[in-house]
N, C-alpha and C positions, 0 to 999 in steps of 0.2 A: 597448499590448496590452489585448484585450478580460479578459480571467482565463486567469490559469496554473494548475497544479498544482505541488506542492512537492516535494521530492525521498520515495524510494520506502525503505522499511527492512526489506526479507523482509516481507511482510505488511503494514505499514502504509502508508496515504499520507497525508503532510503539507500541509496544502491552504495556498493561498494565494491571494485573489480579488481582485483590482484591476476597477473599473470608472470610465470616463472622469466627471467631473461633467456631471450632464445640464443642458441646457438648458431655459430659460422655456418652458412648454406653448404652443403658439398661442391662440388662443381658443377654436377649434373643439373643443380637448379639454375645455374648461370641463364640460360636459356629461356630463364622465366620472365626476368627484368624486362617488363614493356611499357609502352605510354600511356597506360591507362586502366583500371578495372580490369572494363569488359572484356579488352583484347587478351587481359589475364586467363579471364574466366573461359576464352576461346581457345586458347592454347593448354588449358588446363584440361579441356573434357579431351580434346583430340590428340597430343601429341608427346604424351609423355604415360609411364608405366602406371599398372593401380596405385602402387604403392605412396609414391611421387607426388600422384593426383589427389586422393587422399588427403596428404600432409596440407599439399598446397589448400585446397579448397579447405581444411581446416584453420589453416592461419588466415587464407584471405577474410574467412567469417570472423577471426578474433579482430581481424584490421577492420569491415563495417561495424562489429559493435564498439571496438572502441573509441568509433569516429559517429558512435549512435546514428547508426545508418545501421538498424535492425531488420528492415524489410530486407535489403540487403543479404545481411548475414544469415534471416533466415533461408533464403533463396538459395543462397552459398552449401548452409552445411545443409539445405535438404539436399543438394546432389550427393554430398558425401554420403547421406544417409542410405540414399538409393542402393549405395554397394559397401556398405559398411565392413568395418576390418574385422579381421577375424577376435585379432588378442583382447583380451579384457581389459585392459589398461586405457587402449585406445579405442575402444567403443564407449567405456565408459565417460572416456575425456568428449568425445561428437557429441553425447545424448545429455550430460552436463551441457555444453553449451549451448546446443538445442533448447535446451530447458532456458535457460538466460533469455536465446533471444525472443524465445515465444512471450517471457515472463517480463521482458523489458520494454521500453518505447512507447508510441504513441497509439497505438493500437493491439496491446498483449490480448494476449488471448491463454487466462490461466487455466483453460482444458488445457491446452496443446502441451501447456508447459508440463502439467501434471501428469499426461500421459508418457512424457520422455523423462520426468524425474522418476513412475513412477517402475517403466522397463529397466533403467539405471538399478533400482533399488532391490529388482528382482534376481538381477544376476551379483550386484555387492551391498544386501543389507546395510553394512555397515558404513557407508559412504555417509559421512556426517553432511556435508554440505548441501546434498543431493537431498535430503531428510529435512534440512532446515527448508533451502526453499519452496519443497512442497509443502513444507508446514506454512510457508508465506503467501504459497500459489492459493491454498484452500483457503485460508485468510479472504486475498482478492476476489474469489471466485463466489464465495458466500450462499450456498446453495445450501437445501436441505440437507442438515446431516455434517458440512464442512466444518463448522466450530469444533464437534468433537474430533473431527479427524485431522484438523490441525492440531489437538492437544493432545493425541497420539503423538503423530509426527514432532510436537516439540517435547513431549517424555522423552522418546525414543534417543532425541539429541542428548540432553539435561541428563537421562541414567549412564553416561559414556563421557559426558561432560560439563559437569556441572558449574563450570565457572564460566560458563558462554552467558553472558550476559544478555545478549540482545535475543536468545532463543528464550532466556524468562520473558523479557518484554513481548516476544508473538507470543508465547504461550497466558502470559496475561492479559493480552489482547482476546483471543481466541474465549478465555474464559468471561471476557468483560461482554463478548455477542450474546456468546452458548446461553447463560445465564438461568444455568442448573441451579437444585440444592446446595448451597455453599461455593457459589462459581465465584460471586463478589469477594467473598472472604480471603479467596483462593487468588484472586486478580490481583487483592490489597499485597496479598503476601508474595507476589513475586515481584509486583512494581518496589516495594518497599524495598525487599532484600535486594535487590540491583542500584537502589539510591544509596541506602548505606554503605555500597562499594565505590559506588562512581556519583555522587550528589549532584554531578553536571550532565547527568546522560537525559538528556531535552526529553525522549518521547516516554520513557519510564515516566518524569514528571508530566507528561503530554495528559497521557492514559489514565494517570494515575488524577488526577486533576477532572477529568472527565469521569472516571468510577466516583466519587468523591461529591460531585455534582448530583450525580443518582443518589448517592444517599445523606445527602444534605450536610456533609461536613465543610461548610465554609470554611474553618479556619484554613481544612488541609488544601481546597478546589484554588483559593483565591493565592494562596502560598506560590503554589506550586506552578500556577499559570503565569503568574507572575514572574517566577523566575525563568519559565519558558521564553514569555518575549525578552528579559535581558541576555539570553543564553541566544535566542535567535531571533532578531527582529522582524526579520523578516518573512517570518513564517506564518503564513494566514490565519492557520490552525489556532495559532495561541489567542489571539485575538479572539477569534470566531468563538472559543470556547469560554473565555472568559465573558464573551457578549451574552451566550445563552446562560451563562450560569446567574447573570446579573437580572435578565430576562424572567429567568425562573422564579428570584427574589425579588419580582417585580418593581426594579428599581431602571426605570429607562432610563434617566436622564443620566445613570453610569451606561446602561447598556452602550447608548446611541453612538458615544465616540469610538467604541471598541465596535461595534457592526463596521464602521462607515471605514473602518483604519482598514478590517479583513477583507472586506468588498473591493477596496481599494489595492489589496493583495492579492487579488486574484482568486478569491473561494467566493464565487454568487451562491452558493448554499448558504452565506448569511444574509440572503437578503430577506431568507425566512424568519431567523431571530430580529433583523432590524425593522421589519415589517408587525412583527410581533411588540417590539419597543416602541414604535409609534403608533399601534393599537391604544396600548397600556396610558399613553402621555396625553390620549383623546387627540391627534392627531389622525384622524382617520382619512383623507385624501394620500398621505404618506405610506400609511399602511396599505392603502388598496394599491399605490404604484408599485411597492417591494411583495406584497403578495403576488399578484397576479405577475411580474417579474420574475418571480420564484418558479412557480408552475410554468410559464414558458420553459425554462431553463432545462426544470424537469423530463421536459416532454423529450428531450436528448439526453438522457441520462439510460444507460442500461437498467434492464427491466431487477436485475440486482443491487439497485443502488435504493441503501437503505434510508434514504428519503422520500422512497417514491410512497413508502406509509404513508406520510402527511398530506398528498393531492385529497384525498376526499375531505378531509379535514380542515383544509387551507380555502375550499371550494364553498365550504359549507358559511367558514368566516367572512370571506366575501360578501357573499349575500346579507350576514347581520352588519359588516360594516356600512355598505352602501345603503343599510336603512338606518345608517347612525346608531348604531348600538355596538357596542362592544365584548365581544364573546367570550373575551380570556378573564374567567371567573377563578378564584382561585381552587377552584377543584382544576379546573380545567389544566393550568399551570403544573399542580404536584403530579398530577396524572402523564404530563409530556414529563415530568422531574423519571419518571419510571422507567420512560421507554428507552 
């Protein structure tokens, strides 16, 4: 395999890149060796044959991605693009990487990626890796209609290869959004069959710990997050999930250390559950700083980011907090236990 992606966690993707070892240069590249990138990128468009140019511009885009200088390599292999080769092999390998670097770094853009996984898939079906990702790009992208066609896309994997593990985890992801007729049930059953193979694979228990939360099975939410943060300490996720889950069981004074640890890692998306825990504790100057906190935050957040539900919501508690009243009733609570 040219590079895969890793499995997907509500929001994050876990990347993983494999590249085959390359071969001795001919001679003819001899002539490439220069001081720098750009002067590469200069002698690449003007002085050497299609063929050549090509290859080159294909490798220098795997050297920015795998020095995550994606803007980069996106730049790189769209010139390849411009005059793409003829063989299958090697268009397929451009429009793979294509897809990477659109789907990678600090500004992906999962159209872009999914439009190059999705002309990949057109001329080789069968291209697993290429199937996965777009099952990961619709994932990120979150749009109407994408849950299902990520659970396409990770059938498609799973009836060809059923012992890929991390394509059960998107595709229980995927079912944990969609949240069809029997989607939960569905989500249980692929987190689950991927634990009893691998019992340390973190975002199966991630997922699986967050489905679990929705439907009120504490023994399994508080197990399994649990062994998330020993599995990865450092992961915000686990933290932040276990904050909301504690949040939910309107228990803050567990919540409060578990917001303050994820905040602390880097996810301000729990400054809405720790604003919620100091709602619940009658702290309400606390709540009103991490609410209103939250919504700033928000307001940079793409218009797909499945937080952005909460502003009217978050807007509305404001207003009962600053008149000292407390809005998280327990209706209110099972009803966010849903969403």
């Amino acid at each position: 395999m040219d590079g895969y992606l890793g499995e997907y966690d509500s929001g994050r993707v876990l990347v993983r890149f494999a590249q085959a070892d390359s071969t001795t240069a001919p001679p003819e590249v001899e002539s490439l060796v220069v001081s720098s990138p750009d002067e590469l990128c200069a002698t690449i468009n003007s002085e050497i044959p299609q063929e050549i140019r090509y290859l080159a511009l294909l490798t220098l885009g795997a050297y920015y991605a795998g020095d995550n200088n994606y803007s980069s390599a996106r730049a790189v292999l769209e010139r390849a693009y411009a005059t793409p080769p003829q063989e299958t092999d090697a268009r397929a390998t451009l429009l793979l990487r294509l897809g990477l670097a659109y789907q990678l770094g600090e500004d992906p853009s999962p159209a872009k990626a999914i439009g190059f996984y999705t002309e990949l898939l057109d001329a080789a079906p069968d291209h697993l890796v290429a199937r996965y990702n777009r099952g990961l790009a619709w994932l990120d992208r979150g749009q109407s209609g994408d849950w299902a066609r990520a659970v396409a896309d990770f059938d498609g994997v799973l009836a060809r290869s059923p012992g890929f593990l991390a394509a059960r985890v998107g595709r229980g992801v995927a079912y944990l959004y969609r949240r069809g007729p029997g989607d939960d049930a569905a989500a249980m059953q692929d987190f689950s069959y991927v634990l009893e193979r691998d019992g340390q694979r973190t975002m199966a228990l991630y997922n699986r710990g967050l489905l679990t939360i929705r439907t009120g099975e504490r023994s399994f939410w508080e197990s399994d997050l649990q062994q998330v943060i020993e599995l990865a300490p450092e992961f915000a996720g686990g933290y932040s999930a276990l904050c909301w889950g504690a949040v939910l069981d309107a228990e803050p004074e567990k919540a409060l250390p578990l917001c303050d640890q994820a905040v602390a890692l880097g996810a301000p998306e729990a400054l809405h559950s720790r604003g919620m825990a100091h709602a619940l504790a009658g702290q309400f100057p606390e709540a009103i700083q991490d609410l209103t906190a939250f919504l700033d935050w928000l307001e940079g957040q793409p218009a797909s980011s499945p937080y952005r539900a909460y502003r009217g919501q978050v807007q509305t508690w404001l207003i009962a907090l600053k008149e000292s009243h407390n809005p998280l009733t327990p209706a209110t609570l099972e009803a966010l236990r849903q969403d």
